[in-house]
N, C-alpha and C positions, 0 to 999 in steps of 0.2 A: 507683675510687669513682664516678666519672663514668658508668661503663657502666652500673653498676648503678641510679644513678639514672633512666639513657636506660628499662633495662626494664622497670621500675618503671610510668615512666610512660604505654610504650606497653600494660603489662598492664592498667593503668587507663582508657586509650583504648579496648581493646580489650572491656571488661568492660561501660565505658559505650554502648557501639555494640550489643553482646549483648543486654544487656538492655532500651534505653531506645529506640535508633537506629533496630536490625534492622527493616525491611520485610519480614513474611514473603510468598511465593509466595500469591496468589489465584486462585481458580478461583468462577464461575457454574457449576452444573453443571445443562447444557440436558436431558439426561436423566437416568437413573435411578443412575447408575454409574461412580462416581470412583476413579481407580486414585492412590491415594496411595505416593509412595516413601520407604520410610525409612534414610537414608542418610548419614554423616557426622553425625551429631548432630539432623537437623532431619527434621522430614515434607516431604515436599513433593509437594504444597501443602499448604499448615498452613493455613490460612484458605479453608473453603470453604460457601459459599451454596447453599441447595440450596431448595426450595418444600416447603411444608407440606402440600401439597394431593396430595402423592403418594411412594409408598416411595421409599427410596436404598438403593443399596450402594456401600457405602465396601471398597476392595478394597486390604489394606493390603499391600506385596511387600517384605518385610524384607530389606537388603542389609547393615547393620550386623551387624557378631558380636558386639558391647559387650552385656553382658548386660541393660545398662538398657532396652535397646532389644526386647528381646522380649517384652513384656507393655504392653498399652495396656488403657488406663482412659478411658471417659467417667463421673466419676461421677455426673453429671444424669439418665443413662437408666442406670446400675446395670448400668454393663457393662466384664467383664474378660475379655480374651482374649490366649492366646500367641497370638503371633506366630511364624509356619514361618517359618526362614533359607531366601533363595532360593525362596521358595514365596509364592503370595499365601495370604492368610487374609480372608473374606469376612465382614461383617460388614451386616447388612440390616436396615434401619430402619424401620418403618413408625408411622403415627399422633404424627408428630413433632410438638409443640405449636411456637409460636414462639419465638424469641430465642434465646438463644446458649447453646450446650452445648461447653464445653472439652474437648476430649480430649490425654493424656500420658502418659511413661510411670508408673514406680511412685517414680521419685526426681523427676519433672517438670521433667527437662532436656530431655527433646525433648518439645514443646507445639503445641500446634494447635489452631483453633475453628472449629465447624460451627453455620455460622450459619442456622436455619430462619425464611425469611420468608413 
């Protein structure tokens, strides 16, 4: 009874840290072109700053085979695309207004924001 208690509570340490704790990966990105990876559950970098004053490409290289993982969504610019296993998939941004645009997959376990300032 004991153990189950111990798992119990480290599932709930572990659920509080997930969602409330986690520090995702940051990136500036100084030019045009972020190569994002998606891997174990998470992008990385999930949290990337890019300038409004000029296009990006966000270059996603899917390494997950979890199906949640192959379709990414920002839905602020109206955009859906698979994701290649072991392939990048290029995705090129132009005329980005400011402030924050979420991007995830289609259940919003792996999450990330592209911050345009």
């Amino acid at each position: 009874m004991m153990v189950i208690n111990l798992l119990g509570l480290a599932l709930i340490a572990l659920i509080v840290w997930w969602f409330w704790l986690y520090k995702p990966n940051k990136i500036i990105a100084n030019n045009n072109e972020v190569l994002i990876e998606v891997k174990d559950g998470v992008y990385s970098p999930s949290s990337i700053q890019v300038s409004a004053s000029q296009p990006v490409t966000l270059k996603f290289i899917r390494k997950d085979q979890s199906p949640c993982s192959e379709t990414i969504l920002i839905p602020s610019l109206e955009i859906s695309e698979q994701l290649k296993f072991n392939g990048i998939t290029q995705i090129t941004l132009a005329n980005l207004s400011q402030g924050e645009h979420e991007f995830h997959c289609q259940m919003q376990m792996y999450r990330g924001v592209l911050k345009v300032v």
